[in-house]
N, C-alpha and C positions, 0 to 999 in steps of 0.2 A: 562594567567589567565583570566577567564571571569569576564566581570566588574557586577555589582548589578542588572543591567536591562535584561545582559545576562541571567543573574544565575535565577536569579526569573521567569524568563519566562522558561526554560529548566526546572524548578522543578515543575512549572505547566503544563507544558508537561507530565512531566512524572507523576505526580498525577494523571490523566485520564485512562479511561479503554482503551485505546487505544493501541495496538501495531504494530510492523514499520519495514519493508524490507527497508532498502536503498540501489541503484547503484549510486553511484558517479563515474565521471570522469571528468577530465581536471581541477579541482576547487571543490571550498566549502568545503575544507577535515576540515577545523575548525570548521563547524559544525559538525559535527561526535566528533570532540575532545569535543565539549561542551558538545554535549548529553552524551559521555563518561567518561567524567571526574567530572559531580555532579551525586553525590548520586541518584538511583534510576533508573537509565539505565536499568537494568534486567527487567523492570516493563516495558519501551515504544521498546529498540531494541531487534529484533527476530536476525535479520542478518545484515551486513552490508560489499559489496562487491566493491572494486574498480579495476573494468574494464579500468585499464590503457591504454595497449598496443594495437594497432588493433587489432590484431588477440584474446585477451583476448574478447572485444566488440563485436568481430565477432562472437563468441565462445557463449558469453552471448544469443544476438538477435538471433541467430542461421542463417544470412543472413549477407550480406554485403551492408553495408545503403548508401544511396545516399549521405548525408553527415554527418559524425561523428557525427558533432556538428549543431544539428540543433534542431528543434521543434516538427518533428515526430521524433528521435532517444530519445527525451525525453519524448515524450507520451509512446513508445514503453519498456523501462524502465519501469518507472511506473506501468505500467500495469503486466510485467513481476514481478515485485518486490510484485504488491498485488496479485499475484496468489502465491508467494510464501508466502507471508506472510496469506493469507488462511490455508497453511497444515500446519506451524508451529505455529499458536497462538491457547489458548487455547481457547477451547468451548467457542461462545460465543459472545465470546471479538471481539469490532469492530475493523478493519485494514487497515491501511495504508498502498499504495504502492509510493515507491520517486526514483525517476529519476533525474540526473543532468546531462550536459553535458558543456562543456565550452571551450573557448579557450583565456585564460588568457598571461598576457605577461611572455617571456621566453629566456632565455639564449641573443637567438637571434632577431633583429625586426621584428616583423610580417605584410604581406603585407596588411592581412584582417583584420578587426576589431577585438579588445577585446570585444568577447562575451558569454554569456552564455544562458542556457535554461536551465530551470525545473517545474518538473510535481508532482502532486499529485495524487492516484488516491485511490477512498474508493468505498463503494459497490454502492453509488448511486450519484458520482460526480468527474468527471475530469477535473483537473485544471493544464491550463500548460503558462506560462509567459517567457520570453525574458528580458533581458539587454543588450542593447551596453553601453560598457563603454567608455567615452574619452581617447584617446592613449596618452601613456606618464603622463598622470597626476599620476598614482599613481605607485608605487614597485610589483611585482607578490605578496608578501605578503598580503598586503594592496589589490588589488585587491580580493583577493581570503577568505581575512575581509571582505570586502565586499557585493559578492555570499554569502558567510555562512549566514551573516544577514540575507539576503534576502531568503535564503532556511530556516531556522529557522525559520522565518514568516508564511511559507508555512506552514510547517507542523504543526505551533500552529495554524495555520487557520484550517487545515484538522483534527486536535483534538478538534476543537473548545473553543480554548483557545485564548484568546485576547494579542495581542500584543502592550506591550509599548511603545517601541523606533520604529525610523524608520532607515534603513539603512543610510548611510554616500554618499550621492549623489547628485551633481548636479541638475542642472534644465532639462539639455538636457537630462540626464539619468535615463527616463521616462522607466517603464517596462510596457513592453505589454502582457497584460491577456488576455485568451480567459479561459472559461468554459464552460463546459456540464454536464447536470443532467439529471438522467434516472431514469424513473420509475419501477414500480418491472415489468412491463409485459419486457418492454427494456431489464433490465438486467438478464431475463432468455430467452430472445431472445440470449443474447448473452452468456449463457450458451450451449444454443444451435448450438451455432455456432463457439463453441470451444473457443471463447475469455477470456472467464474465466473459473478456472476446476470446481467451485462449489458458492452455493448462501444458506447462512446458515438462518435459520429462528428460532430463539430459545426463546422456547414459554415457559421457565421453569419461567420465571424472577429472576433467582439467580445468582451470578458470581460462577464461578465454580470453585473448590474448588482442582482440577488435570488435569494434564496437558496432560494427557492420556486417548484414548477417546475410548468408548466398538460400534462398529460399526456396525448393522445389514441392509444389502442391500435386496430391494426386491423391486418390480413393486408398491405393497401396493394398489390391487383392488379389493377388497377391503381391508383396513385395518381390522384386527379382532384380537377378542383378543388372538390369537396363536400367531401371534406376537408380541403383547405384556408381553404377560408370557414368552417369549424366551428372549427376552432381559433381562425381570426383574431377569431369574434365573442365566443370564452371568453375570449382575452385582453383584449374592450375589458370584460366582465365584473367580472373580478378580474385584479389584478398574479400576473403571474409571467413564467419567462422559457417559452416556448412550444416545445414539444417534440414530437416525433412516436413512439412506441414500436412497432415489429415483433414479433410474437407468433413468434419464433422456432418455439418448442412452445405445438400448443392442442391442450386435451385431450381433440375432436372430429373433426382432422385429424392427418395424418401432417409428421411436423417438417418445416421447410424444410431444403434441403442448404446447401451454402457456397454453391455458386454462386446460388441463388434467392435465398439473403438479397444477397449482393456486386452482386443484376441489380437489386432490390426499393433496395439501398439507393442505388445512381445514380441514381434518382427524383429520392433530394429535394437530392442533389449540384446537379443542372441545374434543380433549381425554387428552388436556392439557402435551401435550409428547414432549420432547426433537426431532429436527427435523436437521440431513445436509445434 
């Protein structure tokens, strides 16, 4: 059972428009239980996968990583996780992607250190941190109490939720941050460059009210209003919320650069239009 400082913080998690892909392995599975077991879970998890086995991880990353547990296999997570969490959250709503990786104590003693790694990654910041734990000081349980704190934090930082408590650690068991922040030209760089499938821009200012989206694709140069009246007669069709898609790369033309998309996407800024 999660104690007062857990619980309040997971329920202010989940109050936020935020929603969240998790990959866990090796550790932290009690966060998953916390965010799981108070009220309001539907509202912050889309998914939540544990890539236990090699070949499951291998299966995930679609590659075989230099090492399981390390600090790129947790960025590499992450990222995976927010491009999933892109096509499953609704319109809109901003997302999380979380990555863990770890290597906790077990059955047997281990010759390498108790460690872990995890990441966060949202549309315009990637954060990913380390712990060595000291050997032998605590049970796999208690280690893995731990990690979850410390992932927990993570992601009320990536919802920008403030955190009360601080995990149960030593002096020596300092975690090591590193971040990165991208601007919008960055992050349709890396739209560009397959890193991400998509970069949502929505200019309605409403939450959206379904979770099924009416999707009209076109180059949009110009925008006019045929395409506008085409969507607005698919929405009196069937519900959903109405959306406009930019074909970044078509595989009869040459991609757009930043700036064409950044001119393409002040169209629907000033025609006040739903945009992904």
């Amino acid at each position: 059972m999660a104690d007062g400082r857990i619980r309040a913080l997971v329920e202010a998690i989940h109050a936020t428009p935020t929603q969240a892909v998790l990959y866990l392995s090796g550790g932290a599975s009690q966060a998953l239980g916390y965010l799981m077991s108070i009220p309001g879970a539907s509202n912050t998890v889309l998914e939540a996968i544990v890539p236990y086995s090699r070949t499951s991880m291998i299966q995930l990353l679609s590659k075989i990583p230099t090492q399981f547990v390390s600090k790129q296999t947790a960025e590499d997570m992450a990222l995976l996780a927010y491009n999933r969490a892109l096509k499953l959250s609704k319109p809109g709503l901003s997302v999380v992607g979380v990555g863990f990786t770890g290597s906790l104590a077990s059955t047997r003693p281990k010759q390498g250190d108790h460690r872990f790694y995890f990441s966060t990654r949202t549309s315009d910041r990637l954060w990913v941190s380390s712990v060595t734990l000291s050997k032998g000081l605590r049970t796999r349980e208690q280690e893995d109490k731990v990690s979850s704190h410390f992932l927990l934090k993570a992601i009320a930082d990536a919802c920008k939720v403030s955190a009360t408590f601080h995990p149960d650690v030593n002096e020596t068991e300092v975690p090591d941050e590193c971040e990165k922040l991208f601007d919008e030209d960055e992050e349709l760089q890396q739209l560009l460059n397959g890193e991400i499938c998509m970069k949502v821009y929505p200019f309605s200012g409403h939450a959206p009210n379904s979770e099924r989206k009416i999707i009209l694709s076109g180059s949009f140069n110009p925008l006019h209003d045929g395409h506008l009246k085409l969507l607005e007669v698919a929405t009196r069709i069937s519900e959903g919320v109405p959306c406009f898609e930019i074909s970044a790369i078509n595989a009869d033309k040459p991609p757009l650069t930043v700036p064409q998309i950044k001119e393409r996407v002040e169209q629907f800024e000033r025609a006040d239009r739903n945009y992904l």
